[in-house]
gemmi code that builds the backbone of each chain (N, CA, C; Angstrom):
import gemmi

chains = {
    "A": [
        ("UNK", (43.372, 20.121, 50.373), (43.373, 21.179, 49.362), (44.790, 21.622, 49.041)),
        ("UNK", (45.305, 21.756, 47.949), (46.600, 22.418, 47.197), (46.651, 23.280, 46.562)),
        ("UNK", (46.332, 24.651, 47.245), (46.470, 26.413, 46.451), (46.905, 26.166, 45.487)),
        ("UNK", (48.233, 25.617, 45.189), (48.318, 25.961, 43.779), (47.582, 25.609, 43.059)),
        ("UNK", (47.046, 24.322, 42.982), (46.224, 24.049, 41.707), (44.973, 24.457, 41.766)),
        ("UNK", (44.306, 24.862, 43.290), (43.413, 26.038, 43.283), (43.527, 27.169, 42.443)),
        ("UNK", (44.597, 27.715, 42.320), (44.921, 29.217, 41.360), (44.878, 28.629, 40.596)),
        ("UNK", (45.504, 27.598, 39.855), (45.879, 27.036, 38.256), (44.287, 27.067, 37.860)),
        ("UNK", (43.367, 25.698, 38.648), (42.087, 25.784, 38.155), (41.497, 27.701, 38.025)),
        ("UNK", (41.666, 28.103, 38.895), (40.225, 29.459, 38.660), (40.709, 30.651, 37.613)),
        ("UNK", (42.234, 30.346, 37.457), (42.526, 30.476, 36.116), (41.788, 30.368, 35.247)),
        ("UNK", (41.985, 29.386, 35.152), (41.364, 28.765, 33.909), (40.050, 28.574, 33.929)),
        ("UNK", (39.332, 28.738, 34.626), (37.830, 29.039, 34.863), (37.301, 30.277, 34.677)),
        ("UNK", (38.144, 31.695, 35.434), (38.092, 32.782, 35.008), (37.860, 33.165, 33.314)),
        ("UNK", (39.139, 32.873, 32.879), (39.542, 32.711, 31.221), (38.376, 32.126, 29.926)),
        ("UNK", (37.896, 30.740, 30.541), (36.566, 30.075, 30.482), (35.230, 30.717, 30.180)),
        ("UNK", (35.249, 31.469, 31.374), (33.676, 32.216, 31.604), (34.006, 33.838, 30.883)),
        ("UNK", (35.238, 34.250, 31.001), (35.513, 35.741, 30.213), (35.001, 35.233, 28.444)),
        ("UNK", (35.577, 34.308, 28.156), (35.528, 34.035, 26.867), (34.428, 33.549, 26.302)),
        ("UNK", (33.292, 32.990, 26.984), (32.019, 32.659, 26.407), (31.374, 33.793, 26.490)),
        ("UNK", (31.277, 34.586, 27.308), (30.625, 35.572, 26.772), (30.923, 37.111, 25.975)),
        ("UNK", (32.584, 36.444, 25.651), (32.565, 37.854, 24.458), (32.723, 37.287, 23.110)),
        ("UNK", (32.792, 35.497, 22.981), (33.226, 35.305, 21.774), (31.715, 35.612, 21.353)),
        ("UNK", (31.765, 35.971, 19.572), (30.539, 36.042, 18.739), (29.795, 34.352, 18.097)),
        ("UNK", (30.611, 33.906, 18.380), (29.528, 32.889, 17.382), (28.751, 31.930, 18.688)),
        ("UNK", (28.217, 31.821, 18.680), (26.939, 31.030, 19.384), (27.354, 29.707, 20.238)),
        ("UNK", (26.961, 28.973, 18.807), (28.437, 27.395, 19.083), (29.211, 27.661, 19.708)),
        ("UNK", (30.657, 28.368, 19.583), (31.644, 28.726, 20.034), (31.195, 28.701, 21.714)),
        ("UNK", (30.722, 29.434, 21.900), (30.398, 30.100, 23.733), (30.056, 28.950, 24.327)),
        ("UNK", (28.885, 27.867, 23.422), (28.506, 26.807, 23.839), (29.553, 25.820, 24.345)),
        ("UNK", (30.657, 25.421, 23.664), (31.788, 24.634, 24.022), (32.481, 25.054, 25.109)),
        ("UNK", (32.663, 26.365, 24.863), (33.941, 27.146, 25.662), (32.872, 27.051, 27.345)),
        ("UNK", (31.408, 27.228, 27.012), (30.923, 26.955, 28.253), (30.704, 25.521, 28.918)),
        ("UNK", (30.904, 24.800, 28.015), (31.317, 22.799, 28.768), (32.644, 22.864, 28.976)),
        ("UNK", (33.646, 23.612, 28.261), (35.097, 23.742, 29.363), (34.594, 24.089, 30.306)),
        ("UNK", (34.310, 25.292, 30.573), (33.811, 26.059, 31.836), (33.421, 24.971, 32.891)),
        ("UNK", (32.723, 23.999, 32.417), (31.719, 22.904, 33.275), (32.752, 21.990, 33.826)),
        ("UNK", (33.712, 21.866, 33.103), (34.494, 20.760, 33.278), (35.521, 21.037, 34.350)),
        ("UNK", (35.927, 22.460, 34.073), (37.227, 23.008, 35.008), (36.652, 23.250, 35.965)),
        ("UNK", (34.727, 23.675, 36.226), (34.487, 23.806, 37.442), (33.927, 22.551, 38.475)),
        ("UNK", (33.812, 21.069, 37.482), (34.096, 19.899, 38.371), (35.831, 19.514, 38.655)),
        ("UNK", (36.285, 19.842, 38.150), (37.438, 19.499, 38.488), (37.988, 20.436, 39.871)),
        ("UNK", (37.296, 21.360, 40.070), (37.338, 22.116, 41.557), (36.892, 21.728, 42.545)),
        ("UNK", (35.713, 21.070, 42.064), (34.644, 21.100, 42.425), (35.289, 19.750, 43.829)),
        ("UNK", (35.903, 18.501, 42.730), (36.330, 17.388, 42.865), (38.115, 17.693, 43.728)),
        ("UNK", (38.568, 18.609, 43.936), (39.543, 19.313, 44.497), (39.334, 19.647, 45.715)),
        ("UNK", (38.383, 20.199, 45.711), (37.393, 20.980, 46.948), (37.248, 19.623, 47.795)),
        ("UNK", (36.890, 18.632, 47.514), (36.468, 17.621, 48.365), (34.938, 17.415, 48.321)),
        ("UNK", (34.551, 17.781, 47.083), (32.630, 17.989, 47.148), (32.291, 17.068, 46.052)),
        ("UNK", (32.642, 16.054, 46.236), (32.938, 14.847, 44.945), (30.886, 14.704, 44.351)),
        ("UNK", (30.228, 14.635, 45.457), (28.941, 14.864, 44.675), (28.290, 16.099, 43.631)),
        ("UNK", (28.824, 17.121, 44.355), (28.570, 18.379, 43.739), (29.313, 17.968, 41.716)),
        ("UNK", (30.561, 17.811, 42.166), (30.945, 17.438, 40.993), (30.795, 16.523, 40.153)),
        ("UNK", (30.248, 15.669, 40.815), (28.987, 14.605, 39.400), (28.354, 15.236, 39.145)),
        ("UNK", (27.484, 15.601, 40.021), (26.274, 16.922, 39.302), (26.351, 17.583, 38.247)),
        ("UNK", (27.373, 18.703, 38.326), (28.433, 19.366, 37.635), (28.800, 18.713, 36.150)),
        ("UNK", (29.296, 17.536, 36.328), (29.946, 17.108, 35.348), (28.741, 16.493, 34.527)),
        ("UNK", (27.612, 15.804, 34.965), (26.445, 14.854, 33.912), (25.924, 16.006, 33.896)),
        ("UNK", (25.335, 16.973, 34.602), (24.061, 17.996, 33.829), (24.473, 19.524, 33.168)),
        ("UNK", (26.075, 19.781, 33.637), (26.327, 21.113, 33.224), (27.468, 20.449, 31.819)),
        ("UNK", (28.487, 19.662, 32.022), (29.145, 19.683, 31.171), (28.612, 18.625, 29.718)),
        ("UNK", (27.821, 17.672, 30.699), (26.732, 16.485, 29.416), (25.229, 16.988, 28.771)),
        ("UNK", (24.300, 17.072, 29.474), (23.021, 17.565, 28.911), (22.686, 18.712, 29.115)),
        ("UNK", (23.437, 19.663, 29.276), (23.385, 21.055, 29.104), (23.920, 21.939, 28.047)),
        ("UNK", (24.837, 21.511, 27.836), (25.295, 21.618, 26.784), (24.570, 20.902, 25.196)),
        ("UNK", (24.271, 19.773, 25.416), (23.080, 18.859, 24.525), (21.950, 20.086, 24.180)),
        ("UNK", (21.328, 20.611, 24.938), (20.082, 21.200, 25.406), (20.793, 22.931, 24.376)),
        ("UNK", (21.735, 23.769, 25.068), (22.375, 24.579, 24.508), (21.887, 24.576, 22.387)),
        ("UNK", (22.742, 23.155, 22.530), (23.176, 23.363, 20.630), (21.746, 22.733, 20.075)),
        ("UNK", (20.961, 21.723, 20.973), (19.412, 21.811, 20.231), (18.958, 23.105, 19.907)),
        ("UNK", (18.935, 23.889, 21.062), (18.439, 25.623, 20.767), (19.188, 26.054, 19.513)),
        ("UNK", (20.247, 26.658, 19.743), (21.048, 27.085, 18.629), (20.376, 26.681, 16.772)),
        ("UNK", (20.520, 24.640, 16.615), (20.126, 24.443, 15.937), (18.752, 25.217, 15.338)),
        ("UNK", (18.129, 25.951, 15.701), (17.034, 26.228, 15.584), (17.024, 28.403, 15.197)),
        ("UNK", (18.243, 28.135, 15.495), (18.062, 29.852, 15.169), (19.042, 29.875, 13.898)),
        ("UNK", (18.938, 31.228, 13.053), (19.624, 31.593, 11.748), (21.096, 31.621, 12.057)),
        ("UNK", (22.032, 31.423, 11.415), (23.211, 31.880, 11.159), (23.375, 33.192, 11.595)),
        ("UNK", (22.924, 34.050, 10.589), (22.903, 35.486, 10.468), (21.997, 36.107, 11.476)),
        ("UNK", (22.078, 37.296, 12.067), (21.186, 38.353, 12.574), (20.484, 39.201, 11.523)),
        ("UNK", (19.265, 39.129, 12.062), (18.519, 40.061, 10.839), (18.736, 41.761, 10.633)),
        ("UNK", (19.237, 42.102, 11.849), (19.535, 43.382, 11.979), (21.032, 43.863, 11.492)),
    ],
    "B": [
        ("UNK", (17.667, 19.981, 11.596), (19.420, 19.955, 11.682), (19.370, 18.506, 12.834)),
        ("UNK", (18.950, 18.484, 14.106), (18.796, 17.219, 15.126), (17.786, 16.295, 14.646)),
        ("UNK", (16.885, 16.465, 13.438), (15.952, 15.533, 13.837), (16.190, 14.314, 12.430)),
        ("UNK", (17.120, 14.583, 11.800), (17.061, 13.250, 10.723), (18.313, 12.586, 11.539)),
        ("UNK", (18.451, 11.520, 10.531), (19.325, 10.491, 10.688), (20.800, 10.843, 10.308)),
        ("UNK", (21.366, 10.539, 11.311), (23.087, 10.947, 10.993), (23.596, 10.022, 9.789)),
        ("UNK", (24.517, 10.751, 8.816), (24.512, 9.656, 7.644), (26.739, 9.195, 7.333)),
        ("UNK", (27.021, 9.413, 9.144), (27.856, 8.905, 9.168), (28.180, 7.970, 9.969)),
        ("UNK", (28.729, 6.933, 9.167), (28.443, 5.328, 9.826), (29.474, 5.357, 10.871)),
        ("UNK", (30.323, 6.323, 11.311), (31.389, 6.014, 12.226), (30.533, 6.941, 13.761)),
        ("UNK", (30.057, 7.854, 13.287), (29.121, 7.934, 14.389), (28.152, 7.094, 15.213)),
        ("UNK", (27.511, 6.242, 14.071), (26.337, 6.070, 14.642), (27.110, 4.494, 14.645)),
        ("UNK", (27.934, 3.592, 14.667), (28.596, 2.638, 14.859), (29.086, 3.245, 16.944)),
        ("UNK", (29.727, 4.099, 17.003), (30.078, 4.359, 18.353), (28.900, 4.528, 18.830)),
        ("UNK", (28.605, 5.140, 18.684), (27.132, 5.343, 19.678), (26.264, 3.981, 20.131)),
        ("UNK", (26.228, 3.161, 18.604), (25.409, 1.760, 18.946), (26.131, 1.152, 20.128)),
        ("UNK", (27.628, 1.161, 19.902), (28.511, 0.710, 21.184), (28.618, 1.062, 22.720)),
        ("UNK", (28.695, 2.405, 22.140), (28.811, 3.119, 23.966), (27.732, 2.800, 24.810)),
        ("UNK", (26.348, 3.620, 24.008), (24.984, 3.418, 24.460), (24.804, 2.469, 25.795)),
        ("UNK", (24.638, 0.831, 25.533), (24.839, 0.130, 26.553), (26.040, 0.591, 27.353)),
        ("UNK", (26.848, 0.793, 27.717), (28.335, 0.952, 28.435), (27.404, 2.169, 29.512)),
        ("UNK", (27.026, 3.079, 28.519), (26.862, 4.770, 29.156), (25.749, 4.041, 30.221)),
        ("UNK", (24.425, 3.219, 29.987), (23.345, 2.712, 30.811), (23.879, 2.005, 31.939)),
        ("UNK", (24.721, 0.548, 31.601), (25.153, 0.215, 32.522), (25.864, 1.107, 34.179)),
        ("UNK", (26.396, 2.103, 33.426), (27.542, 2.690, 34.351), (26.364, 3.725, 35.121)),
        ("UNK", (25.325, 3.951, 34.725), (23.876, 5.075, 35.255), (23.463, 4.123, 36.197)),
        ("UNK", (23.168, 2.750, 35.494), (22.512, 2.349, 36.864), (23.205, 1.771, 38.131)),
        ("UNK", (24.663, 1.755, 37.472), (25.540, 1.572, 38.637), (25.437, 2.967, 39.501)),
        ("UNK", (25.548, 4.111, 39.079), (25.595, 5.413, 40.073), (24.340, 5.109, 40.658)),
        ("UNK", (22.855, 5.192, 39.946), (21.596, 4.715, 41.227), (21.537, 3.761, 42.075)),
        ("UNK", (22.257, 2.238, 41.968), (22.103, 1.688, 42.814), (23.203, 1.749, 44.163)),
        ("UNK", (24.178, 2.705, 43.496), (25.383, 3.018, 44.395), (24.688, 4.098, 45.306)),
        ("UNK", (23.714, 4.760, 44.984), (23.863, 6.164, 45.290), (23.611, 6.458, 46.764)),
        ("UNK", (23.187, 5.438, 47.807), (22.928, 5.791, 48.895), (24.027, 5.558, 49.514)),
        ("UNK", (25.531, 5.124, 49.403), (26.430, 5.179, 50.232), (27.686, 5.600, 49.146)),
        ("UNK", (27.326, 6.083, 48.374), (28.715, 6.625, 47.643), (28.329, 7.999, 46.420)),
        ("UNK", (29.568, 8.610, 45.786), (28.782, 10.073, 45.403), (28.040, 9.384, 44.049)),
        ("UNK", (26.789, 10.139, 43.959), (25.641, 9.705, 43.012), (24.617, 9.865, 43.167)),
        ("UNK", (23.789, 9.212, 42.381), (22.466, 9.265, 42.718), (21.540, 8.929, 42.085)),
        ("UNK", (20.110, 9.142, 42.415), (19.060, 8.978, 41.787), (19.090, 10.082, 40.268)),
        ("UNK", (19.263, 11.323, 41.042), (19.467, 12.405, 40.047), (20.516, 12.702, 39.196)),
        ("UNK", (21.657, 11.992, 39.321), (22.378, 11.761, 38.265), (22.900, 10.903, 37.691)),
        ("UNK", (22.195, 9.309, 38.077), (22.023, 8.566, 37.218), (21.122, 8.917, 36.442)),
        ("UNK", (20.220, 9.617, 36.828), (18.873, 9.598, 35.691), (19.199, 10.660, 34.560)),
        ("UNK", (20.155, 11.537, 34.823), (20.616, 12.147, 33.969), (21.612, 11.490, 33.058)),
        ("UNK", (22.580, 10.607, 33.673), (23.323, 9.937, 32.733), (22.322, 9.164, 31.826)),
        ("UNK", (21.598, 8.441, 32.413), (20.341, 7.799, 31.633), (19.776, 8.400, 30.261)),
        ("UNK", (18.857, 9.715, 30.847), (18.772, 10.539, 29.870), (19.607, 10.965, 28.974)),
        ("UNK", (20.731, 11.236, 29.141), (21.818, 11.628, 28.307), (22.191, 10.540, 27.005)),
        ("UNK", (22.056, 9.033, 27.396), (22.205, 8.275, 26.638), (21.289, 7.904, 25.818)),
        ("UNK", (19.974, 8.376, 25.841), (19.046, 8.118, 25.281), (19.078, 9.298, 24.131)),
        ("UNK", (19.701, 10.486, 24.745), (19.481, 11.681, 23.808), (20.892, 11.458, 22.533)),
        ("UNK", (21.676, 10.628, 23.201), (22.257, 10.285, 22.178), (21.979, 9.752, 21.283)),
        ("UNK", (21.432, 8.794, 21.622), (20.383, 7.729, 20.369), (20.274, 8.773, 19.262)),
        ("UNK", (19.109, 9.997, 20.001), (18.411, 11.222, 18.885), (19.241, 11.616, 18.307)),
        ("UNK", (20.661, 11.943, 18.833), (21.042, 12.478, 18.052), (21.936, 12.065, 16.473)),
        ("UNK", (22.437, 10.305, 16.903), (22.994, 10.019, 15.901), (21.644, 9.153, 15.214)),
        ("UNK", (20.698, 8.664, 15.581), (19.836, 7.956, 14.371), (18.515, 8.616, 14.123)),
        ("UNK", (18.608, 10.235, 14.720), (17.777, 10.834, 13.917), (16.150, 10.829, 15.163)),
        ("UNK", (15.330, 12.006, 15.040), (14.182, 11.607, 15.839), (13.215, 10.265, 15.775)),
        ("UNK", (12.878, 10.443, 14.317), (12.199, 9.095, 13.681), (11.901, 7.583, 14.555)),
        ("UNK", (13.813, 7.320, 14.030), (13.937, 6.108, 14.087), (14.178, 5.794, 15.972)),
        ("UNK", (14.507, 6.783, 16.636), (14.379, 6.739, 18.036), (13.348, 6.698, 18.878)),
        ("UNK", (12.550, 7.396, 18.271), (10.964, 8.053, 18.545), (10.248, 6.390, 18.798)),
        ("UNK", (10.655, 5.752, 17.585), (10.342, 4.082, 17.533), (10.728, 3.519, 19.297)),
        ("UNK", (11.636, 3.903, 20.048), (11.924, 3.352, 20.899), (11.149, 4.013, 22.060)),
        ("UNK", (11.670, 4.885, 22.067), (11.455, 5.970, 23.256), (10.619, 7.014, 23.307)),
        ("UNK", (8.974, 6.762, 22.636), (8.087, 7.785, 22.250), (7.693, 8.691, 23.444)),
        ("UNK", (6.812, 9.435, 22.626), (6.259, 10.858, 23.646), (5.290, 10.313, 24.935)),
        ("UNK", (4.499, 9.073, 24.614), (3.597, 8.745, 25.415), (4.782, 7.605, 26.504)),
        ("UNK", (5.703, 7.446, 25.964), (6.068, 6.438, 26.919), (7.515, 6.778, 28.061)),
        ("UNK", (7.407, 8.564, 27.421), (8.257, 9.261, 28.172), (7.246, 9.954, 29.390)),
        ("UNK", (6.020, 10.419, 28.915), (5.296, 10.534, 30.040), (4.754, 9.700, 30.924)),
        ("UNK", (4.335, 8.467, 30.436), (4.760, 7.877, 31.119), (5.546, 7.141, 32.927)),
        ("UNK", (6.751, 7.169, 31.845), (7.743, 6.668, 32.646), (8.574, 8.225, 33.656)),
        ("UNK", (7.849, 9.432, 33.573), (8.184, 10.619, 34.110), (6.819, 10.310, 35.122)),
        ("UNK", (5.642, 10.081, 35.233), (4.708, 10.246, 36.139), (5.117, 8.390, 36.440)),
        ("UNK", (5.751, 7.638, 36.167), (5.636, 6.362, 37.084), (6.320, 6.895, 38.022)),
        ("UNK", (7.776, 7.416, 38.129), (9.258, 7.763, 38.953), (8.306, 8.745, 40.194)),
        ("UNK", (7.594, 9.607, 39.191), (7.052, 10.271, 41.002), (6.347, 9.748, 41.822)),
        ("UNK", (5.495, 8.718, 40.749), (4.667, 7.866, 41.764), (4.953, 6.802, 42.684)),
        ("UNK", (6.923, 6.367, 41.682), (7.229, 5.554, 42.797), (7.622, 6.615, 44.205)),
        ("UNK", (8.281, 7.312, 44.037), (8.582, 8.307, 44.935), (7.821, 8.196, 45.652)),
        ("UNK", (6.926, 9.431, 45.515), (5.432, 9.509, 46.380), (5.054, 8.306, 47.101)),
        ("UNK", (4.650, 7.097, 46.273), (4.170, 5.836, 47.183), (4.976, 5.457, 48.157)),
        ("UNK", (6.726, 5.507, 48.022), (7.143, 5.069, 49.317), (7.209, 5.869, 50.337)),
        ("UNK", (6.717, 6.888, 50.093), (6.684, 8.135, 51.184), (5.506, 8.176, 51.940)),
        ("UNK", (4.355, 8.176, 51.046), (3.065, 7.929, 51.530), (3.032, 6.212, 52.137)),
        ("UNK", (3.699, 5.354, 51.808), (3.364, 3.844, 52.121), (3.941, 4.003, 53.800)),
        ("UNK", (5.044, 4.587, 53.697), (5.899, 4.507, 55.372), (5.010, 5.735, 56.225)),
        ("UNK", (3.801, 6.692, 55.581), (2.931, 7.218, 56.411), (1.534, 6.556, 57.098)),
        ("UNK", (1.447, 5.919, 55.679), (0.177, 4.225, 56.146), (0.316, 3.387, 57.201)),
        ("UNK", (2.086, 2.936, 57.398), (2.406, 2.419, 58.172), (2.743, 2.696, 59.777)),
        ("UNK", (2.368, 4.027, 59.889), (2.561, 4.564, 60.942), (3.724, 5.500, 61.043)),
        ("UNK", (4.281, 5.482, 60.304), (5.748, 6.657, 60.474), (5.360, 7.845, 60.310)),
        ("UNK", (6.726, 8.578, 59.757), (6.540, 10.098, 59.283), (6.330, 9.413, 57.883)),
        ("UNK", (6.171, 10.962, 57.014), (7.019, 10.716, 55.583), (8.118, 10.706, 55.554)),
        ("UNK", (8.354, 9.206, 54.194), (9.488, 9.010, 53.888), (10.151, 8.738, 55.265)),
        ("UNK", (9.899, 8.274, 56.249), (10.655, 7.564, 57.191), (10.781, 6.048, 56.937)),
        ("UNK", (11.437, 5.519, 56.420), (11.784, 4.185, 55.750), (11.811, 3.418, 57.076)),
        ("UNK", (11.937, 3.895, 57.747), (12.076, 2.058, 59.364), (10.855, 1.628, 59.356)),
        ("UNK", (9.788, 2.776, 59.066), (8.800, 1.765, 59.534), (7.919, 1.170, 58.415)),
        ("UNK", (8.608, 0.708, 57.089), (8.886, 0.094, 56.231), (9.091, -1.587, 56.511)),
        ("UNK", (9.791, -1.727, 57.671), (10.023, -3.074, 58.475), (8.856, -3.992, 58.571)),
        ("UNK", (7.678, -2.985, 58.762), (6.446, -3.695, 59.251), (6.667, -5.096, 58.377)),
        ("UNK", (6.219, -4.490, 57.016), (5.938, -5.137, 55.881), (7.661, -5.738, 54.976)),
        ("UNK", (8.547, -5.473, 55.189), (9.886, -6.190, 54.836), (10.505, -7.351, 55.725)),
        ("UNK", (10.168, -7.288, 57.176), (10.702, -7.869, 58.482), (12.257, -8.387, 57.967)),
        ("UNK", (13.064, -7.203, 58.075), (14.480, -7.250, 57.769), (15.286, -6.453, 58.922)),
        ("UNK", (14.562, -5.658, 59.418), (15.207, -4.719, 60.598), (15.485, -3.401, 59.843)),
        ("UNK", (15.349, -2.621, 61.403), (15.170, -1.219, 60.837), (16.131, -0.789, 59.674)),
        ("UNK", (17.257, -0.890, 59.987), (18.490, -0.505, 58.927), (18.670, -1.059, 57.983)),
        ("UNK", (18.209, -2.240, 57.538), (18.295, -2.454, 56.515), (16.995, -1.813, 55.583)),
        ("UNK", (15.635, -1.708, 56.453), (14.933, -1.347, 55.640), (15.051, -0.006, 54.902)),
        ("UNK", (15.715, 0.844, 56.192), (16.021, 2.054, 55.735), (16.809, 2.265, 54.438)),
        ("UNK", (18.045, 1.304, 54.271), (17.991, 1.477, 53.132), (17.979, 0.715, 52.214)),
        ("UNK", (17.221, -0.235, 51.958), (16.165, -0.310, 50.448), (15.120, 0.334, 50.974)),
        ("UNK", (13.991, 0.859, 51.550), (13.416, 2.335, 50.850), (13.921, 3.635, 50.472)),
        ("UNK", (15.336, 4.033, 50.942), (16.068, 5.198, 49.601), (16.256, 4.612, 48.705)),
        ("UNK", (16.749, 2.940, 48.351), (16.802, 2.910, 47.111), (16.007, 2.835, 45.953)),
        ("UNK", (14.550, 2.306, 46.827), (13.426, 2.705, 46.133), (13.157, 4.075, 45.889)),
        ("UNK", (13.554, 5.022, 46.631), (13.216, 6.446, 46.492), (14.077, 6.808, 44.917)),
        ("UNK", (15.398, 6.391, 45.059), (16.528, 6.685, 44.028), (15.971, 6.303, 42.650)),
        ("UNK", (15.692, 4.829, 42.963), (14.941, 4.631, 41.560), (14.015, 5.474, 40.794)),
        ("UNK", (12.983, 5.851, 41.909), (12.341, 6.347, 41.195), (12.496, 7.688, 40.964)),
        ("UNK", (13.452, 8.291, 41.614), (13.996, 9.753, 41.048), (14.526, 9.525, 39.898)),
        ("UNK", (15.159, 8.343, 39.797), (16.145, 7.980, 38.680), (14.910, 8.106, 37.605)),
        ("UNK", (13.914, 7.112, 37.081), (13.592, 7.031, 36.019), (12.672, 8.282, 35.931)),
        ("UNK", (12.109, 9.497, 37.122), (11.342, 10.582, 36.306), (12.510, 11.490, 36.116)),
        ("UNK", (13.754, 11.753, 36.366), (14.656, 12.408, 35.824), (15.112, 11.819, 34.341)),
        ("UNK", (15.181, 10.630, 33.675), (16.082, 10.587, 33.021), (14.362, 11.015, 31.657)),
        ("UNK", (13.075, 10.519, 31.987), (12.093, 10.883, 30.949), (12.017, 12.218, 30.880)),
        ("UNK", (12.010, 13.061, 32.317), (11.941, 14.467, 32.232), (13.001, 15.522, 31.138)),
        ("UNK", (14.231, 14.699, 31.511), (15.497, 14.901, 30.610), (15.204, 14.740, 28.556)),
        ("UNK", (14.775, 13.610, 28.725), (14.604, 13.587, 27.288), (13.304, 14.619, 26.842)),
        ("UNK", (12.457, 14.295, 27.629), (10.695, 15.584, 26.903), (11.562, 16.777, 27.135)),
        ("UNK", (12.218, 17.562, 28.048), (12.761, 18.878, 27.565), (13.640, 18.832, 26.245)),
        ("UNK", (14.603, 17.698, 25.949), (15.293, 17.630, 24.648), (14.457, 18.097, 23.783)),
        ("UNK", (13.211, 16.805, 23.550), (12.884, 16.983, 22.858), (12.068, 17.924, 21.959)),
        ("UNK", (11.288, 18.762, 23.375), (10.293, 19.940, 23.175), (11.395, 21.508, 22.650)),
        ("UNK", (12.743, 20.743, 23.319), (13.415, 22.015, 22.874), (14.120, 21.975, 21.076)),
        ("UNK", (14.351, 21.131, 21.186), (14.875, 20.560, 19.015), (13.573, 20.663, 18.252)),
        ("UNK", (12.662, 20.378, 19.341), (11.225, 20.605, 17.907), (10.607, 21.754, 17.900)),
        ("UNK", (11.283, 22.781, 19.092), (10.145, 24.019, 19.097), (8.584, 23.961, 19.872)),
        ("UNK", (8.704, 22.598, 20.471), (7.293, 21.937, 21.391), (6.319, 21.351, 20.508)),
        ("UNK", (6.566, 21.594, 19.047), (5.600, 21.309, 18.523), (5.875, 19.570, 17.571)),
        ("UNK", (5.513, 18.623, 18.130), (6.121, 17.297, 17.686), (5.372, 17.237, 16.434)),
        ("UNK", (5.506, 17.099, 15.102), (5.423, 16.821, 13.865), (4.815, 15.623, 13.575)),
        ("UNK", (3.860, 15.150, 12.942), (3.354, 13.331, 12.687), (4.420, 12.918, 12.351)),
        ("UNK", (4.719, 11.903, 12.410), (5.825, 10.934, 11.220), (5.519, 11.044, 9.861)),
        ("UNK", (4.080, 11.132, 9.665), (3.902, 11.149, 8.311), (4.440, 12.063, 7.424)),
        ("UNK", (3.727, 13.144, 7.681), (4.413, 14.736, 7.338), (5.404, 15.315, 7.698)),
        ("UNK", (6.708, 14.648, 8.290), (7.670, 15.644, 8.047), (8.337, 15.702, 7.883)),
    ],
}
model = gemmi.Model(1)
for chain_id, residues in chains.items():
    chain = gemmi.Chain(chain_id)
    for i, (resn, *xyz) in enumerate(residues, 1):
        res = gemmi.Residue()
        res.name, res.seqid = resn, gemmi.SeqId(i, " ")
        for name, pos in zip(("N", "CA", "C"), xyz):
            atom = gemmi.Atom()
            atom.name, atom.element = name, gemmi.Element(name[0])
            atom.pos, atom.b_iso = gemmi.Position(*pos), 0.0
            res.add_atom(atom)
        chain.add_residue(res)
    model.add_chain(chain)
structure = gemmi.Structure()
structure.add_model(model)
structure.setup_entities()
């Protein structure tokens, strides 16, 4: 393990997860949350938990995100309120 | 918005390409998966994943042609059944569940080896009810659950 790039990653993981849930547009959060997926296999894969981080990387940063923007597709642009 | 046909040829040109590449490299993680990081469960997700690609660049339709609703259920109740059977087969044989040695009876290879080809039988078949399970949630989730005839829609 190498602290620094421990801090560098949760940085940027922190930053990641602050920002999907205050940006407004939908999409947006969706992406910013497969960064999220990505910086947290890349810890994950740091850590020494190299399975965890396949996991990580095919179902949170690949078909979860897939799954995410199918939904989306399906709701309005606009809020009705 | 997911369910027609993508009507850009540089998309759906990569995708025709990768597609095989993305499968190959899935069933390399399942057959790897009992001595290196991988698995049943995320090959079958890479699996799935490549299939949902299909949907997404040539449209439900023309995918649906490949990979229909009946042959995703299917191939989601074969994977548990392979599961299940080698679990229940090594209880027939006198073991526990899912104790693969005594798998030997009927392989006569020796314990360790049998042990593992029955995880890899186990893997497999995690592999293929994960990667059908993967696509019927896609799909129930882009259509709203409610699948449309071909005819009408």
């Amino acid at each position: 393990m190498i602290w620094q790039l421990d801090i560098v990653l949760l940085v940027f993981i922190v930053i990641c997860a602050v920002a999907a849930i205050t940006v407004r547009d939908l999409l947006s959060a969706v992406i910013i949350l497969g960064a999220y997926s990505f910086f947290m296999c890349l810890l994950w894969t740091e850590m020494g938990a190299v399975d965890v981080a396949f996991t990580e990387a095919s179902v949170g940063a690949g078909i979860g995100t897939v799954l995410f923007i199918a939904a989306i597709a399906r709701t309005a642009r606009r809020s009705k309120d | 918005m997911l369910s027609r046909e993508s009507d850009n040829l540089i998309v759906k040109t990569v995708v025709r390409i990768f597609v095989p590449f993305i499968q190959v490299y899935a069933l390399y993680v399942i057959a790897h998966g009992h001595y290196s990081p991988g698995g049943g469960f995320q090959g079958g997700v890479i699996l799935g994943a490549s299939i949902v690609l299909l949907f997404l660049a040539y449209g439900r339709r023309q995918a649906m042609r490949r990979m229909g609703e009946g042959l995703t259920a299917f191939m989601n109740s074969t994977g548990v059944f392979i599961y299940g059977g080698i679990g229940l087969l090594c209880l027939l044989l006198g073991g526990n569940l899912l104790d693969y040695a005594s798998l030997d009876r009927i392989l006569h290879v020796g314990a360790a080896q049998s042990r593992s080809l029955g995880i890899l039988g186990v893997e497999v078949g995690v592999g293929i009810a994960v990667m059908a399970a993967m696509i019927s949630i896609f799909l129930d989730i882009s259509t709203g659950g409610d699948l449309p005839d071909d005819d009408n829609d």
